[in-house]
C-alpha positions as CSV (number, residue, x, y, z in Angstrom):
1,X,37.0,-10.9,62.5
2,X,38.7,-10.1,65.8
3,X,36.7,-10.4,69.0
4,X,35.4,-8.1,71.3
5,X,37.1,-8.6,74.3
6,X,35.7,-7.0,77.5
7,X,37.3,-6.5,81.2
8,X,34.7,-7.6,84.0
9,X,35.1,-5.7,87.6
10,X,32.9,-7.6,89.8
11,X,33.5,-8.7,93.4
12,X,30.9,-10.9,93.7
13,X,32.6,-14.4,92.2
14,X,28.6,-15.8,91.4
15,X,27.6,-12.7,89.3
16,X,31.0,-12.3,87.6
17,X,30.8,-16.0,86.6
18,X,27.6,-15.6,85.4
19,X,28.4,-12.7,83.2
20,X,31.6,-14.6,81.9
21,X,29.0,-16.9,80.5
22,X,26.4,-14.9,79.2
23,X,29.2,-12.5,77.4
24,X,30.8,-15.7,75.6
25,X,27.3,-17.0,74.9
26,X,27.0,-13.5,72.9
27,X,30.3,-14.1,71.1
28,X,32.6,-11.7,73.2
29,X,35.7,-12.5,74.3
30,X,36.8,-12.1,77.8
31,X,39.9,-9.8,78.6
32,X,39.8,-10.7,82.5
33,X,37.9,-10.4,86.1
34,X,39.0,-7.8,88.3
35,X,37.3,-8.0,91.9
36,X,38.9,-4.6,93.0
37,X,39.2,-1.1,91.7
38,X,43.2,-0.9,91.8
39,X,43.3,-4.5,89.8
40,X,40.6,-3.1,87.0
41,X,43.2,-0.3,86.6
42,X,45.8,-2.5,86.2
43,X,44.1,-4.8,84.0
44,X,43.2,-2.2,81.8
45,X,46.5,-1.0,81.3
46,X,47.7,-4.2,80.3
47,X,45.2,-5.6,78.2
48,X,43.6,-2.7,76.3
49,X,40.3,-3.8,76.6
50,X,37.8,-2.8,73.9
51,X,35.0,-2.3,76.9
52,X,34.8,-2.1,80.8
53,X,31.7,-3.8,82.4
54,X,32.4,-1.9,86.0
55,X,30.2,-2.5,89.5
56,X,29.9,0.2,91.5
57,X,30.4,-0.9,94.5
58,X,33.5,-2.4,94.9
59,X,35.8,-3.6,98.0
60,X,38.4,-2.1,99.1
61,X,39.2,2.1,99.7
62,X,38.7,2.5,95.8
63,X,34.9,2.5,94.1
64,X,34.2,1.5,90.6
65,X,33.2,4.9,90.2
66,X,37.3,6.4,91.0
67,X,38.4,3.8,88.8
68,X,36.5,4.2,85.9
69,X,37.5,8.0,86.0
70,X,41.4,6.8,86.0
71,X,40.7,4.5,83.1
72,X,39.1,7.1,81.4
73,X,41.5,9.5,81.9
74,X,44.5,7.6,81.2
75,X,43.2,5.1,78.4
76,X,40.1,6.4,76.9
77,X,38.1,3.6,77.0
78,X,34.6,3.4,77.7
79,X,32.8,1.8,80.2
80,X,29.3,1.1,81.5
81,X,28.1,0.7,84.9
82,X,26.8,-2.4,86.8
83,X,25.0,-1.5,89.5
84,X,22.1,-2.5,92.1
85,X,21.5,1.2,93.4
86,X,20.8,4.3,91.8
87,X,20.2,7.0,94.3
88,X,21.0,10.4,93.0
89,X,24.4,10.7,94.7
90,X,26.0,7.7,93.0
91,X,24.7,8.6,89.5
92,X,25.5,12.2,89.8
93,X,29.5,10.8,90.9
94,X,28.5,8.5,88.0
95,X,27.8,10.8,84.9
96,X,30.8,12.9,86.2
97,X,32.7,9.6,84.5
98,X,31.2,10.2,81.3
99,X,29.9,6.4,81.0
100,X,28.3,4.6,78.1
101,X,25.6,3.0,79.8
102,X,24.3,1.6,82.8
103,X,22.9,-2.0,83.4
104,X,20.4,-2.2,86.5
105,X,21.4,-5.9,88.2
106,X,19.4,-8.6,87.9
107,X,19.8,-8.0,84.1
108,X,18.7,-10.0,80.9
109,X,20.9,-11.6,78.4
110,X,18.7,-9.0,75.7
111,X,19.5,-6.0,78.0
112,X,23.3,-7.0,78.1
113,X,23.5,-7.3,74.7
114,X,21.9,-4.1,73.7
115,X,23.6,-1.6,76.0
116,X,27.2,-3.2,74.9
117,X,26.6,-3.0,71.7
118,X,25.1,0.8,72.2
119,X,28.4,1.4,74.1
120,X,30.5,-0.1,71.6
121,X,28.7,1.7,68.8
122,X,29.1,4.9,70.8
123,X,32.9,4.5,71.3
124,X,33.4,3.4,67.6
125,X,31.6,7.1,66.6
126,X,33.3,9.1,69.5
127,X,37.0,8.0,67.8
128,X,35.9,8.6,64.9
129,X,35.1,12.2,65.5
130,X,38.1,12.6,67.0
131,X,39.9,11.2,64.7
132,X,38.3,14.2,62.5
133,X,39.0,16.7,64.6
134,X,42.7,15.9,65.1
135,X,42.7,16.0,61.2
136,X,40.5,19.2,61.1
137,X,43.0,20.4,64.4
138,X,46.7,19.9,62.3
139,X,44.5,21.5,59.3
140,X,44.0,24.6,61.0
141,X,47.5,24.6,62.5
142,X,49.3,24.8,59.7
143,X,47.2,26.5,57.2
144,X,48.8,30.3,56.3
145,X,45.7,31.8,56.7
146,X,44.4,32.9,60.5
147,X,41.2,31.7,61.6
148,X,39.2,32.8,64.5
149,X,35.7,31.2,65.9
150,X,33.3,33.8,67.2
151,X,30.1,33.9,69.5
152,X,27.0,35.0,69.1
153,X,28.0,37.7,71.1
154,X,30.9,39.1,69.2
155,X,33.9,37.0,71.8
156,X,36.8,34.5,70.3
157,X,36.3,31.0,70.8
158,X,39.1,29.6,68.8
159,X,42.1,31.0,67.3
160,X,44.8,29.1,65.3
161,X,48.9,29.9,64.9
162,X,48.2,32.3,62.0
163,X,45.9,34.1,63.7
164,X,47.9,34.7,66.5
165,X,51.0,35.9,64.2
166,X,48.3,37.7,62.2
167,X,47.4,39.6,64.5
168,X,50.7,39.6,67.5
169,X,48.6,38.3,70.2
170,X,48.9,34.5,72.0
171,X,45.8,32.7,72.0
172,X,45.4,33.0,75.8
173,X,44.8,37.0,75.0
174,X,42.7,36.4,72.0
175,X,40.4,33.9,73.5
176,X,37.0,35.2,75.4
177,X,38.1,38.8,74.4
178,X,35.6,40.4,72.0
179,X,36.8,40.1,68.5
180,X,36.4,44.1,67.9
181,X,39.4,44.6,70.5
182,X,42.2,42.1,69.6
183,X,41.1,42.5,66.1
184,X,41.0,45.7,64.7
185,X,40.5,46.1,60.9
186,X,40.5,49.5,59.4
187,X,39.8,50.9,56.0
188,X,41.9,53.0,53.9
189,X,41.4,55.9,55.5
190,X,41.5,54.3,58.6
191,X,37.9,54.4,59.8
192,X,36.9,51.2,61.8
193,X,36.0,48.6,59.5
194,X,33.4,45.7,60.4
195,X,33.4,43.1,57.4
196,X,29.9,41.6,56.3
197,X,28.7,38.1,57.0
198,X,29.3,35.9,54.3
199,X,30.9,38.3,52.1
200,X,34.6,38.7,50.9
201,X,36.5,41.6,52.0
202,X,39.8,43.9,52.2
203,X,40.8,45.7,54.6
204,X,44.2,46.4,57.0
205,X,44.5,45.6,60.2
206,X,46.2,47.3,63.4
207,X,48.5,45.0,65.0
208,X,49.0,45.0,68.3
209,X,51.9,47.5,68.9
210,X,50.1,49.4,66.1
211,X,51.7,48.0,62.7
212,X,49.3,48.3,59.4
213,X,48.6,44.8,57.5
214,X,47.2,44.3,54.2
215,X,44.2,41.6,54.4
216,X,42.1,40.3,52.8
217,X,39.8,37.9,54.3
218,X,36.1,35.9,54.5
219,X,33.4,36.2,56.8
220,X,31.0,32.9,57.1
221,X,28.4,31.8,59.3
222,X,29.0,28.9,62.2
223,X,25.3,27.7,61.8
224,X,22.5,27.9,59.9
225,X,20.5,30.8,60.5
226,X,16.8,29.5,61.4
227,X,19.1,28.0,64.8
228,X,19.5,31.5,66.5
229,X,22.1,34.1,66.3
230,X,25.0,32.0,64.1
231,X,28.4,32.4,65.2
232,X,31.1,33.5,62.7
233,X,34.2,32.0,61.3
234,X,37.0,34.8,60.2
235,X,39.3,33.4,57.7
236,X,42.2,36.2,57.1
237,X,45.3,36.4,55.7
238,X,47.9,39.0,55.5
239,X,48.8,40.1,51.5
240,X,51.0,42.9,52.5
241,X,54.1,41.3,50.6
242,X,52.1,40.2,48.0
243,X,50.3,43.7,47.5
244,X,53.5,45.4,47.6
245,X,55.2,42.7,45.1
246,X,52.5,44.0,42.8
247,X,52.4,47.9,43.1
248,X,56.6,47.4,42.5
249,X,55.1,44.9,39.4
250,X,52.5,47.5,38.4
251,X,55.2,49.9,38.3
252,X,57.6,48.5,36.4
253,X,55.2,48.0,34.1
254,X,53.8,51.2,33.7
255,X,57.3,52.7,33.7
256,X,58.3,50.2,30.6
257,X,54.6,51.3,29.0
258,X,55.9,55.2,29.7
259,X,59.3,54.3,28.3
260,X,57.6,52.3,24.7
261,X,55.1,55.3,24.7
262,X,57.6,58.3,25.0
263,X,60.1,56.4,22.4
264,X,57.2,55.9,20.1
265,X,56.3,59.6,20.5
266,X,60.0,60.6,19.9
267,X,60.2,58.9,16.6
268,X,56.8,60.3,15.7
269,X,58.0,63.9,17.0
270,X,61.8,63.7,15.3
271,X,59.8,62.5,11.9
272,X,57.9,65.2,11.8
273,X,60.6,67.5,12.9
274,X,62.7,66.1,10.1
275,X,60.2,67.0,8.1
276,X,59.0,70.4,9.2
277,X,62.8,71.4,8.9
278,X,63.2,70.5,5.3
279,X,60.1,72.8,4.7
280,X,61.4,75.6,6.7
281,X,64.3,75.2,4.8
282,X,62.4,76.3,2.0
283,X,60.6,78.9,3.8
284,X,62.9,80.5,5.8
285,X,66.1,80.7,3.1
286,X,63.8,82.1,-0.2
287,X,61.8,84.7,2.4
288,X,65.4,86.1,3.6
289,X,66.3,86.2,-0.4
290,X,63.5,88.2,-1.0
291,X,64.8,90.6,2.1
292,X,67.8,90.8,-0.2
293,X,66.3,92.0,-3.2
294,X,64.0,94.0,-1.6
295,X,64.2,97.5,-1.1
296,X,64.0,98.7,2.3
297,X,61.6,101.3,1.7
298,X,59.1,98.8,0.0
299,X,55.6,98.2,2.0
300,X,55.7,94.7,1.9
301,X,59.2,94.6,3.7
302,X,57.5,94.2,7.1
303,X,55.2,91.4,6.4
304,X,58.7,89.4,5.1
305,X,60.2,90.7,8.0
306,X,57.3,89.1,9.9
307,X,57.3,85.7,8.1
308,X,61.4,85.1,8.7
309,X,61.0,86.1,12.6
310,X,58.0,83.6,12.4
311,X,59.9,80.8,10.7
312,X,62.6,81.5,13.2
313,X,60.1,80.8,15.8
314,X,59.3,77.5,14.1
315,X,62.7,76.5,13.8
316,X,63.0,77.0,17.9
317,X,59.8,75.0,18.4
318,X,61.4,71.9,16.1
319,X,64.2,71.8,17.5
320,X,62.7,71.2,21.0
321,X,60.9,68.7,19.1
322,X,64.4,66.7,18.0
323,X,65.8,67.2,21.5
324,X,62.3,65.4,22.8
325,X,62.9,62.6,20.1
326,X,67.0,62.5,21.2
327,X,68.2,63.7,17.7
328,X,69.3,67.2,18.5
329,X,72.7,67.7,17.8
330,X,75.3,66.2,21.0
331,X,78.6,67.9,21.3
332,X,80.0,66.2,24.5
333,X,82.2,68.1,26.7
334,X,83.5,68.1,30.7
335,X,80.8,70.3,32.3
336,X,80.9,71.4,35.9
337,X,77.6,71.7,36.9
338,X,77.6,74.3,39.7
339,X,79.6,76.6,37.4
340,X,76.9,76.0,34.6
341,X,74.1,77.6,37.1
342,X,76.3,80.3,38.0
343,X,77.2,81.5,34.7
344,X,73.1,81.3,34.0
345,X,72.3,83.3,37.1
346,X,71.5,86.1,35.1
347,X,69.8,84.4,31.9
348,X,67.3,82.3,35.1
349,X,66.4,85.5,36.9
350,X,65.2,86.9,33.8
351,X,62.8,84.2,33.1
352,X,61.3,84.3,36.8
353,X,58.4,86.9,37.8
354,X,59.6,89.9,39.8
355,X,57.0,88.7,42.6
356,X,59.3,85.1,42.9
357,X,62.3,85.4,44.2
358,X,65.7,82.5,43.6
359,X,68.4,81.2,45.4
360,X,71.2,78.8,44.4
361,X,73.1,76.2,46.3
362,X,76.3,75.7,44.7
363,X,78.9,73.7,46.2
364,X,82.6,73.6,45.2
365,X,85.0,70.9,43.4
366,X,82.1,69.1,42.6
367,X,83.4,65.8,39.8
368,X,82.3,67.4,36.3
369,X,79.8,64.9,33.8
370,X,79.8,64.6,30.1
371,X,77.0,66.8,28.5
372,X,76.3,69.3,26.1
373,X,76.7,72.5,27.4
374,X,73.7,74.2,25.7
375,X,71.2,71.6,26.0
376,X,71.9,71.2,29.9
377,X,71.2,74.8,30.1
378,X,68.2,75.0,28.4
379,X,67.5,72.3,30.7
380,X,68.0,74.5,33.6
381,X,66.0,77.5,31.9
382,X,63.1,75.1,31.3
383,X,62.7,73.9,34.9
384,X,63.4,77.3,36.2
385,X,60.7,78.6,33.8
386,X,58.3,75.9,35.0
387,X,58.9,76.8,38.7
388,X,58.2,80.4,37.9
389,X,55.0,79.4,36.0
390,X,53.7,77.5,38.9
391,X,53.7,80.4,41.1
392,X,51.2,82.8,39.9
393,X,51.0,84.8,43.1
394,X,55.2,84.6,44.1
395,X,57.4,82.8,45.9
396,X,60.4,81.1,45.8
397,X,62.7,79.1,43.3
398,X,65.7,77.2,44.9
399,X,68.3,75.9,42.5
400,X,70.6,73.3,43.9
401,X,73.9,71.8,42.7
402,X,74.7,68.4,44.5
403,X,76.5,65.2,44.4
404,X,75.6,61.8,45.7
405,X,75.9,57.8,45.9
406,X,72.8,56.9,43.8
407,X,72.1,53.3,44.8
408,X,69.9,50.9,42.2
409,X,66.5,51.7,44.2
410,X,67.0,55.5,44.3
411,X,67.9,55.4,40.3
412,X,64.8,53.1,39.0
413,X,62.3,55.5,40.4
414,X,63.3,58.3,38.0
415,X,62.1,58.7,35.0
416,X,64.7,57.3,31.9
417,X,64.9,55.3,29.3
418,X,65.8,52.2,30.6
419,X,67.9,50.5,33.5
420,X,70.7,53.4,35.3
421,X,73.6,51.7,36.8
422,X,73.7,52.6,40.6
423,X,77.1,55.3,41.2
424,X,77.7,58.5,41.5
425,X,75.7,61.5,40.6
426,X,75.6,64.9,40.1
427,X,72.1,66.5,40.2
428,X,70.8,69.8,39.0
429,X,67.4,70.4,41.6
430,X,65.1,73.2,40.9
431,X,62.1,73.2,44.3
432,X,59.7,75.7,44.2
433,X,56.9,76.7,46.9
434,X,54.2,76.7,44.0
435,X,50.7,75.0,44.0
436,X,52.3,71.1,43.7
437,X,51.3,68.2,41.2
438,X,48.5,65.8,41.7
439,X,50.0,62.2,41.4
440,X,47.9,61.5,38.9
441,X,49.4,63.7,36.5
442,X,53.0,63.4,37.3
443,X,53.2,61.1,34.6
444,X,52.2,62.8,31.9
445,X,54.0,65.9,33.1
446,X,56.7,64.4,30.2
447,X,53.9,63.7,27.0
448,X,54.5,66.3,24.7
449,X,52.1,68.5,24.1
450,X,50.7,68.1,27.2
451,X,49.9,71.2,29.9
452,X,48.3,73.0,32.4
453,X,49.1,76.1,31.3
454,X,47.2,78.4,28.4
455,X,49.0,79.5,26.0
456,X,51.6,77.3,26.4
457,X,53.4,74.2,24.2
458,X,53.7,71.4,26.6
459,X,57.3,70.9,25.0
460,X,59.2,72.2,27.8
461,X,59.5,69.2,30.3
462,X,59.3,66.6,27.7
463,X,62.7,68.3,26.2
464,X,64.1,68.3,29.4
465,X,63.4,64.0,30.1
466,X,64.8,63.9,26.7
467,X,68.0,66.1,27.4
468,X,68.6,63.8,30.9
469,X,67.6,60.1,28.8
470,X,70.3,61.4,26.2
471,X,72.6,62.3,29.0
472,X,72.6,58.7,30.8
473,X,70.5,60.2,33.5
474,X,67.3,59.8,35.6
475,X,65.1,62.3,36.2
476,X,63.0,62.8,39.7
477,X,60.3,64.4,40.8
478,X,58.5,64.9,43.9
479,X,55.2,67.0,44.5
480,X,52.4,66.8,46.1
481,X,49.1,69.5,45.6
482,X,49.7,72.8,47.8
483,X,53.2,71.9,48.8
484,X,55.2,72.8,45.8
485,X,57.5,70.6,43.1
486,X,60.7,69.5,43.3
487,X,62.6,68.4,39.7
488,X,66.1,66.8,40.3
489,X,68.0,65.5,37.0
490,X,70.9,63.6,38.0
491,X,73.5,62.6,35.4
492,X,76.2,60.4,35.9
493,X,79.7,61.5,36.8
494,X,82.3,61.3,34.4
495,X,84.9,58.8,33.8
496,X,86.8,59.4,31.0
497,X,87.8,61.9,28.1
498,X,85.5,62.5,25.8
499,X,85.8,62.0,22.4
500,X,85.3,65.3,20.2
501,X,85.6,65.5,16.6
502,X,88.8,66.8,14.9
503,X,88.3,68.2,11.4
504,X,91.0,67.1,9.5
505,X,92.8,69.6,7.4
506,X,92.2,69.8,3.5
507,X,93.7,71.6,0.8
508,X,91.7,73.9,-1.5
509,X,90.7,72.2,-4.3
510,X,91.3,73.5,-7.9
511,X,87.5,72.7,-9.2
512,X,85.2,75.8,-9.4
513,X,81.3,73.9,-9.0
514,X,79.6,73.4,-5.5
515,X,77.7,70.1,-5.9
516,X,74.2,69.7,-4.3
517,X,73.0,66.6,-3.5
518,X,69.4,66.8,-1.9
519,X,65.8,65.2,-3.0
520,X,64.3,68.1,-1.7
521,X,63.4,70.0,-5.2
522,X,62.8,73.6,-3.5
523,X,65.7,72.9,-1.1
524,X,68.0,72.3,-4.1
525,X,66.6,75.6,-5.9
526,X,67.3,77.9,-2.7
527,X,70.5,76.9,-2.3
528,X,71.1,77.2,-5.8
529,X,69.9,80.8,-6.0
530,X,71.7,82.0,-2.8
531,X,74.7,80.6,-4.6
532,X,74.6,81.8,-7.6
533,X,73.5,85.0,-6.8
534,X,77.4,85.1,-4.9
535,X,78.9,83.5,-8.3
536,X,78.9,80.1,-7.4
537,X,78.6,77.7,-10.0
538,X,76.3,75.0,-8.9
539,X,75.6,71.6,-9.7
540,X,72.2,70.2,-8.7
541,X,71.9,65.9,-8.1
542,X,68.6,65.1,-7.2
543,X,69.3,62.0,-4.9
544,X,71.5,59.2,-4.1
545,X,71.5,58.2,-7.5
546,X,71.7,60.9,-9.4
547,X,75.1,61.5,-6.8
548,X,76.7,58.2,-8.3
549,X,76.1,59.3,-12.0
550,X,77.1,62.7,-11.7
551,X,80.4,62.4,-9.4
552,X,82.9,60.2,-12.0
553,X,82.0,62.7,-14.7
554,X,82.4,65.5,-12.5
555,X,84.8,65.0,-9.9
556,X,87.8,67.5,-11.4
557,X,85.1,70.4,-11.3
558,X,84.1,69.9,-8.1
559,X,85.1,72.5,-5.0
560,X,82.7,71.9,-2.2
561,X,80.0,68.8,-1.8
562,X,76.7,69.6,0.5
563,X,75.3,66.7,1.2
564,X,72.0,65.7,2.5
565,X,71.9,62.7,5.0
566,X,68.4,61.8,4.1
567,X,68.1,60.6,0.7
568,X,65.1,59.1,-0.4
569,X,66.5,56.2,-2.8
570,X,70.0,55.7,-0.7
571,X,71.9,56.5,2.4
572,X,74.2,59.3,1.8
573,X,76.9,58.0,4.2
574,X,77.8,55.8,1.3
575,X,78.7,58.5,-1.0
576,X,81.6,59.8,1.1
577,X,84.1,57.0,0.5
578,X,83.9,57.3,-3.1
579,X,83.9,61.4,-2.6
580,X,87.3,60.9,-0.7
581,X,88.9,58.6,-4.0
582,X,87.5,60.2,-6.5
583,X,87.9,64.4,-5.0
584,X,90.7,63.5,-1.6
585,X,90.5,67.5,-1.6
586,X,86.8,68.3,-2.0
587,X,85.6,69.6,1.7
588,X,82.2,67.8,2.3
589,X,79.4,69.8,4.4
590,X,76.4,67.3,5.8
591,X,73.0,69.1,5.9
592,X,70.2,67.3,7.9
593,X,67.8,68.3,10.6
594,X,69.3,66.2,13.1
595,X,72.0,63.9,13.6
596,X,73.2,60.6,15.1
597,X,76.7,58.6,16.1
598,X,77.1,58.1,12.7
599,X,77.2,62.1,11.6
600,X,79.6,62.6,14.5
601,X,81.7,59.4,13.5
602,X,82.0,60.7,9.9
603,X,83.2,64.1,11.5
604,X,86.0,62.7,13.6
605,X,87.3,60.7,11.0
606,X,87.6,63.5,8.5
607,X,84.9,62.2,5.9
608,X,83.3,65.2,6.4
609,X,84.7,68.9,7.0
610,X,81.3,70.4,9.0
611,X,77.4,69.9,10.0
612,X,75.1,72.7,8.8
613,X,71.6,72.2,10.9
614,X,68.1,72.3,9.0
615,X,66.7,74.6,9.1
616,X,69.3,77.0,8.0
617,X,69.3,80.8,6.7
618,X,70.7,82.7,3.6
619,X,73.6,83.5,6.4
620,X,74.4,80.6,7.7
621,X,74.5,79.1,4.2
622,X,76.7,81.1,3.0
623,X,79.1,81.5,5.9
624,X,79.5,77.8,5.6
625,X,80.3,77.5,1.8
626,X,82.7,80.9,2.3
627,X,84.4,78.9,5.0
628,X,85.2,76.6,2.6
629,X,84.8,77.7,-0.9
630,X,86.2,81.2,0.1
631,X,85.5,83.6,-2.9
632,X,87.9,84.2,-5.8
């Protein structure tokens, strides 16, 4: 174990002897004997002793009292006074020193011994702490999170970097200030905000210059309680980036949820169309044969009258049904938007109450998109009809035509199916001055079947998201309560020729029998009687199946095929290869209540002559079949 080796600064040669002797008696080793105040400085400097035994009085312009404060200063190392006189002016200079004891001359070898080892003891414990603090000191420097020390009385004591980043202040302006004026915290509605002791909380706070943070933050007492007033510690940190990072996280999300729900709600809504078709079918085609074989001056006329218009009605509503679900049918064509609005102008005003008036904005030579005419104009009708709707009391309905650079941000805050390239755009906006949209029910403005309106469907806007997701588009809108709406559906510009079907020609074949292959029964028995009440000879097959067996044994009777696309026991698709070897002039007509790439694949190549829509009329039946299976 290393010795304690302590500097002497004596000027009387006897006494420092003597204390040369008692100190080794003890076990301490000597570092030197300095007899002036300028040599203790110097020997301190050079030897690093671990304790200073200083007299007071010292000769010379220096006192042991001015060099122990330089030793102090400049080495930290503790000393304790030897002194015959202790009048009140040389111990007030004294504790200004900061000593660690005094010894009183004449002194015992006990007394010696006890207030160097309290001195040493002391020291030890003083670096220790500071030692701590240095630790606790870089702690607090580079945590992320601000802290700021705070009175009894409400003013900063202590501030680290993050606090003054935090809040855009240097410590110098945060320090002695009271914490309620270089710390301003604010709730969400920006009322003053004072955080609870010992409590977690959230809250934004005003930067200096007036910027808004997210925090969050604790609040803790200094000192225990049963002390007095306690002092607080503020731990904060700003979660701005972090908050934000969520809400664009919590978005995402609930736009891919909205996404999964509305595809789920598609299939559900183009099943049941599917459906609901085949059993209008039914409905609509045997009520108009009964028109036809009724006379016109019977009494029950009317209430057929009633049930075709009716099922005509029903046929409307399923077909916004398969547009919702994206199986409506898609004939693709170069569509100039602007001149689409025009040629409605009359067909929107008509929909509008006389009390709202329109305008359009349409621009010229804008770059045309692929679409389907009709359904972008029912598109247009429905979000003119909804502005109209939301103006009860009149006002107006402006109707814009634009084109623009849709970057990636501008495109994922629509409403679509999925990820939109960034590019350009052409947009059809409809703004009205009506009563607005709450937030929270923007997004379910686009669930069918939901509304705000009596009377009404809810299919309207949930047709038009489906018209714009089918288009390769994104759909916008912007409202707020008492300000009005604003719908924009922007679909991308197009970049190429479209492909359309091409029928290809036939020749009439020599076969007299139209073949019927649905697994519908009643569907199978209308169009067998609107057939054969024209002369048709008809030949029923009940499914997939039923197709196979019947077509090898029949093929040379065969003049026109009407084929269902959704067999039960087999996909119909399959049939028309062995259609084209067996009958090469047999025109084939698909029947289905909606259709797909594959339908329109089958057209273009010529494996089938035409598409007849479910659900269909007497009339439109029969203007297909006369098409192609002209009478004889």
């Amino acid at each position: 174990m290393t010795a304690t080796n302590i500097l002497i600064v004596e000027d009387e040669g006897i006494v420092a002897q003597d204390l040369v002797g008692q100190l080794r008696a003890l076990g301490y080793g000597i570092a030197g004997v300095a007899e002036s105040a300028t040599e203790a400085v110097r020997l301190a400097e050079a030897g690093r002793p671990d304790l200073v035994l200083m007299d007071i009085r010292l000769r010379g312009s220096m006192d042991g009292i001015e060099a122990a404060d330089q030793i102090r200063a400049r080495l930290a190392l503790p000393v304790v006074y030897l002194t015959a006189h202790a009048d009140d002016g040389t111990l007030q200079r004294a504790r200004k020193t900061e000593p660690f004891g005094y010894l009183l001359k004449p002194f015992q070898e006990r007394e010696l011994r006890t207030v160097v080892e309290m001195a040493l003891y002391k020291h030890q414990a003083e670096q220790r702490l500071r030692q701590s603090e240095r630790r606790f000191q870089a702690t607090l420097q580079s945590i992320a999170e601000a802290v700021l020390t705070v009175s009894d009385r409400g003013q900063v004591l202590f501030v680290n970097p993050a606090a003054e980043r935090l809040s855009g202040r240097s410590a110098g302006e945060l320090s002695g200030h009271a914490l309620t004026e270089v710390l301003q915290l604010v709730d969400r509605d920006g009322r003053r905000f004072v955080p609870t002791p010992d409590q977690a909380f959230n809250a934004r706070l005003r930067r200096h210059g007036g910027e808004l943070l997210d925090v969050e933050g604790h609040v803790a007492s200094s000192r225990p309680i049963d002390e007095g007033d306690p002092g607080l510690v503020y731990v904060v940190r700003d979660v701005t980036e972090r908050l934000a990072h969520e809400r664009v996280q919590r978005e995402t999300r609930d736009r891919l949820l909205r996404v999964q729900k509305l595809e789920s709600l598609g299939q559900l809504a183009g099943g049941i169309a599917h459906d609901f078709n085949n059993l209008l079918t039914a409905i609509l085609g045997n009520a108009e044969l009964a028109l036809r074989a009724m006379p016109k001056d019977r009494v029950e006329r009317p209430a057929i009258e009633c049930l075709v218009a009716a099922a005509r009605q029903a046929a409307d509503l399923a077909g916004q049904m398969l547009v919702y679900s994206g199986r409506a049918v898609f004939e693709p064509e170069a569509v100039d938007l602007a001149a689409l609005v025009g040629d409605s102008q009359s067909l929107l005003r008509a929909v509008l109450p006389a009390n709202v008036e329109m305008r359009l904005h349409l621009p010229t030579e804008l770059p045309p998109v692929d679409g389907d005419r009709l359904q972008l104009q029912r598109l247009l009708l429905n979000l003119v009809l909804n502005a109209g709707e939301a103006m009860p009391a009149g006002g107006r309905v402006d109707v814009r035509v634009m084109v623009r650079e849709c970057d990636r941000e501008f495109v994922a805050q629509g409403f679509s199916d999925g990820a939109r390239a960034p590019g350009r755009y052409v947009g059809i906006e409809v703004a009205d001055t009506g009563v607005g949209i709450a937030p929270e029910r923007i997004g379910r403005l686009f669930d069918p079947f939901f509304t705000t309106k009596q009377g009404h469907r809810g299919l309207g806007l949930p047709a038009v998201l489906a018209t714009v997701r089918s288009h390769g588009g994104v759909l916008r809108v912007d409202s707020a309560p008492g300000v009005g709406a604003r719908f924009s559906a922007w679909l991308p510009v197009r970049t190429g020729s479209v492909a359309r079907p091409v029928p290809v020609p036939v020749r009439v074949p020599q076969g007299e029998v139209v073949m019927v292959i649905e697994d519908q029964e009643h569907l199978r028995e209308l169009v067998r009687s609107v057939l054969a009440n024209e002369g048709y000879p008809v030949l029923l097959a009940g499914g997939f199946a039923a197709a196979r067996r019947l077509l090898p044994q029949q093929a040379a009777n065969l003049r026109l095929l009407l084929v269902d696309l959704t067999l039960g026991d087999g996909n119909a698709l399959e049939l028309l290869p062995e259609v084209r070897r067996r009958c090469p002039d047999v025109p084939i007509v698909l029947l289905s209540s909606h259709t797909d790439a594959v339908v329109a694949d089958a057209l273009a190549r010529g494996q089938a002559q035409a598409f007849l829509p479910k659900p269909f009329g007497v009339q439109e039946l029969l203007a297909v079949v006369r098409r192609f299976a002209p009478a004889r």
